[in-house]
matplotlib code that plots the C-alpha trace (Angstrom):
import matplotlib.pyplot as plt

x = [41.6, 39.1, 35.3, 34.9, 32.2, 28.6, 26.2, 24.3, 20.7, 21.2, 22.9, 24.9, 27.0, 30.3, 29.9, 32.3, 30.5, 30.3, 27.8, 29.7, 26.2, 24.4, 28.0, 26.9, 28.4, 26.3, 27.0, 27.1, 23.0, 22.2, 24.0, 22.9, 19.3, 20.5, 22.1, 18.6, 16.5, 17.8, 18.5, 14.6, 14.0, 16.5, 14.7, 11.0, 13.3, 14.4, 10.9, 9.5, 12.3, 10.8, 7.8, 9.1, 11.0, 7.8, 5.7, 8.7, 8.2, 4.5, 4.7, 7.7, 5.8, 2.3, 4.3, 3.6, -0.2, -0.4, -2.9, -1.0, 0.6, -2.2, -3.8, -0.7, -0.9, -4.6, -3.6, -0.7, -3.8, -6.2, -3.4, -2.4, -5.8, -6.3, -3.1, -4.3, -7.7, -5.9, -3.6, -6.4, -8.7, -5.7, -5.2, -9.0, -8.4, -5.4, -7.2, -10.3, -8.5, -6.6, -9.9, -11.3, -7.7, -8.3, -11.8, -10.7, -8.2, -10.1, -12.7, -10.7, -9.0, -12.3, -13.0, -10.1, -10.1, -13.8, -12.4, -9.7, -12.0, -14.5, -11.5, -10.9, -14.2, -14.8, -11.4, -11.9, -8.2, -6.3, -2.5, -4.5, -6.1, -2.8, -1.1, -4.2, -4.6, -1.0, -0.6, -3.9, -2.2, 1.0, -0.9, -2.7, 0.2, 2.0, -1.6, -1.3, 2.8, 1.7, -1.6, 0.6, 3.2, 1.2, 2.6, -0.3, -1.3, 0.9, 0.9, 0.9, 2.6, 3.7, 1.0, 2.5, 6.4, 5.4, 4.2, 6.0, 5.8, 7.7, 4.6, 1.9, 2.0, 4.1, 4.2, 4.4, 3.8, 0.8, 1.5, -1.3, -0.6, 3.5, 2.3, 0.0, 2.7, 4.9, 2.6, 1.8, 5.9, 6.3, 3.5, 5.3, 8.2, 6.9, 4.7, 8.0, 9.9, 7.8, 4.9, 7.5, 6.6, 9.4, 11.0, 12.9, 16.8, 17.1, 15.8, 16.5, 14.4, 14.8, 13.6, 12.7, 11.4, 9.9, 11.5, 11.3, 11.7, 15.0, 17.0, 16.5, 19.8, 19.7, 17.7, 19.7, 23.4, 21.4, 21.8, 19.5, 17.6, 19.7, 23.6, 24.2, 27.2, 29.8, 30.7, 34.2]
y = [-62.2, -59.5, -59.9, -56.9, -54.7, -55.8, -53.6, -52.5, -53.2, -56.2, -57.7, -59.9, -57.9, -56.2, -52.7, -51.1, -47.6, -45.3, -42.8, -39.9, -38.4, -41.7, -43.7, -46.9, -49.2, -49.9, -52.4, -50.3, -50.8, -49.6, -46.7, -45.4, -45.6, -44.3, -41.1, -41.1, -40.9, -38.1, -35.9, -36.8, -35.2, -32.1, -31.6, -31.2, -28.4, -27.0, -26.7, -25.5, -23.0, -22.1, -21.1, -19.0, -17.0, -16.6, -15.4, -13.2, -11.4, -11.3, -9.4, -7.4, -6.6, -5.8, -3.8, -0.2, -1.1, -1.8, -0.7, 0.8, 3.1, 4.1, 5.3, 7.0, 9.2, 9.5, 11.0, 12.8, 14.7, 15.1, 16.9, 19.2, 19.9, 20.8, 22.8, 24.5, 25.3, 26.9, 29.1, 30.5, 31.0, 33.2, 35.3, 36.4, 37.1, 38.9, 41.0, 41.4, 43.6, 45.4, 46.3, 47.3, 49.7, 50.7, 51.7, 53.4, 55.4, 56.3, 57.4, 59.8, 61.2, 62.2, 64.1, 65.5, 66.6, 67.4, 70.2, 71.6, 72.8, 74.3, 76.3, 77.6, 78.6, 80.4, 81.1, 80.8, 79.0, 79.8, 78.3, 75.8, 74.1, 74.2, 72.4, 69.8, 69.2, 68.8, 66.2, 64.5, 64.1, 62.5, 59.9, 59.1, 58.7, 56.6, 54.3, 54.4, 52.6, 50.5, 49.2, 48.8, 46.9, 44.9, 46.0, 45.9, 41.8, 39.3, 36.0, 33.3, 29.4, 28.3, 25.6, 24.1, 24.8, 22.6, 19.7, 16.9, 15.8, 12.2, 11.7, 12.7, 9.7, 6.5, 3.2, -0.2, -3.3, -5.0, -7.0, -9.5, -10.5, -10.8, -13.2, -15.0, -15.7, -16.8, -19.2, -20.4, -20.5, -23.3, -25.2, -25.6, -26.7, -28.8, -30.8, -30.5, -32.4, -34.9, -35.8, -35.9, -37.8, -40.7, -41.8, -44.4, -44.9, -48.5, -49.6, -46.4, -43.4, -39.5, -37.7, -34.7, -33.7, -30.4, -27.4, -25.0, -27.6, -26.9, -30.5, -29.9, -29.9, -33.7, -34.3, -32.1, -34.1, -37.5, -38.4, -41.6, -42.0, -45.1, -45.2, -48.8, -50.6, -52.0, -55.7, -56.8]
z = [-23.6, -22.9, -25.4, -27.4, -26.5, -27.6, -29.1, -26.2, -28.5, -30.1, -27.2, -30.2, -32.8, -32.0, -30.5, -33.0, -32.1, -29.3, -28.1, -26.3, -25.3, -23.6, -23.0, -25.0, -28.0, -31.0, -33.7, -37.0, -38.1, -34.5, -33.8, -37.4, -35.9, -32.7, -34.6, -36.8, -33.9, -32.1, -35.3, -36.0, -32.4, -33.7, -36.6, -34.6, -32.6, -35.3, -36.5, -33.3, -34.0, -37.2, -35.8, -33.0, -35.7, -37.5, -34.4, -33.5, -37.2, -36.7, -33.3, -34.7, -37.1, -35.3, -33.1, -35.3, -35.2, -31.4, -29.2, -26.6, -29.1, -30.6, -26.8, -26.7, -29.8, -28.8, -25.5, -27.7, -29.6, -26.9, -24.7, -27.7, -28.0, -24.4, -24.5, -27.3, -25.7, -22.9, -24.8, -26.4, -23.3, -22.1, -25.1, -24.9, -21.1, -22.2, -25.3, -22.3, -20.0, -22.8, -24.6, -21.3, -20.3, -23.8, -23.9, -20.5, -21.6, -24.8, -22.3, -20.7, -23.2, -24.6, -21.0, -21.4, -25.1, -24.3, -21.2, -23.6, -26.2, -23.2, -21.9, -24.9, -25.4, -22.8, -22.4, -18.4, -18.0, -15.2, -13.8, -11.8, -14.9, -17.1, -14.4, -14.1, -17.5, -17.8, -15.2, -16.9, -20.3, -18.6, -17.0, -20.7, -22.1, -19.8, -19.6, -23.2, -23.0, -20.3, -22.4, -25.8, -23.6, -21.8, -18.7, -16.5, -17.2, -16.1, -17.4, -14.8, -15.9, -12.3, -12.5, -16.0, -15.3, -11.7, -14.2, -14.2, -17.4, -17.4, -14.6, -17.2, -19.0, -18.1, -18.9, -16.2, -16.8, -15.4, -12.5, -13.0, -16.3, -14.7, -12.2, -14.6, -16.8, -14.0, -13.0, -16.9, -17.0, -13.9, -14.9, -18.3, -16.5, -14.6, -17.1, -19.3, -17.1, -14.6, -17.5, -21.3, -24.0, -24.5, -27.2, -28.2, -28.1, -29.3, -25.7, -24.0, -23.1, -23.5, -19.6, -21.2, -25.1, -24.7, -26.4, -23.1, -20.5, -18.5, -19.4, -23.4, -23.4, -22.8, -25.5, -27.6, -27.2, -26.5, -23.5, -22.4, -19.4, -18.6, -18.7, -20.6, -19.4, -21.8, -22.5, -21.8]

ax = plt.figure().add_subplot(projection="3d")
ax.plot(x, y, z, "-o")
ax.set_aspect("equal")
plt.show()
């Protein structure tokens, strides 16, 4: 008849337990340190979890104060402000040539008003000056429309309605700091996986104990670094 299976630590009690994660029977006092060693290696992740929910909150939360967003509400003001400055440099261009078609018109109405009260005066009119004077008046008063309408000034945008404004500002991330990181990344990998701190497994060893290295997993449903054969 067949031996039962030996503990695969103490080499002497029965191995009434089994480890689905490393394949190996313990006696009862071994597999309870076996299970007490790898939830001792759970709880450090589930610390290192902790504080990754913690940082998380503190960027989350830093995120309203950041630097970036505060160049972009400074660019935000300063454009408004320049935007500003320009509207107001065209109204005074604007208000510039009105005052001068203004004073111009004013100017010749007073020639005109000026000629009117001569004629009468002397009272040396004649068909020729009712028809110039006539003509004269017309043209005031159609300056005068085209001043109040603003007929005469045209307002040019085709340099803003060309900007492209989802090109004004823009945001990219920096491609040194990317490859930096990639770099910091593999090397984390690699020191997670070919330089690991080992534990114990009641004679056995974990490959890999770092939180980001890429067998965690291992770790994590306890599998040894050694497959231990069974005792018939």
């Amino acid at each position: 008849m067949a031996s039962a299976n030996r503990c695969s630590v103490c080499k002497t009690r029965a191995g009434t337990c089994f480890c689905p994660g490393c394949k190996a029977y313990f006696c009862d006092d071994d597999f309870q340190n076996h299970r007490a060693s790898l939830f001792d290696e759970l709880n450090v992740l589930t610390s290192d979890r902790n504080d990754l929910h913690a940082q998380i909150n503190e960027v989350s939360s830093n995120m309203q104060t950041d630097k970036q967003l505060a160049k972009v509400d400074e660019w935000q003001r300063t454009t408004i402000e320049k935007v500003k400055q320009a509207a107001e440099s065209a109204r005074q261009q604007i208000m510039k040539i009105k005052n001068s078609k203004y004073e111009e018109i004013a100017k010749s109405f007073l020639a005109l008003s000026q000629e009117l009260d001569e004629l009468r005066e002397t009272k040396g009119i004649v068909e020729q000056d009712i028809v110039r004077l006539n003509q004269a008046a017309r043209k005031l008063s159609e300056d005068l429309k085209k001043c109040a309408q603003s007929s005469e000034i045209e307002l040019n945008v085709k340099q803003s309605d060309e900007i492209d404004w989802n090109r004004m500002i823009y945001v990219e991330k920096n491609s040194a700091f990317a490859d930096n990181q990639s770099q910091m990344n593999d090397k984390q990998r690699l020191s997670g996986c070919t330089s690991p701190t080992k534990l114990s497994c009641d004679g056995h060893t974990f490959p890999c104990l770092r939180l980001n290295s890429d067998c965690a997993n291992e770790l994590l449903f306890g599998k040894c670094s050694e497959e231990v054969s069974s005792n018939m």
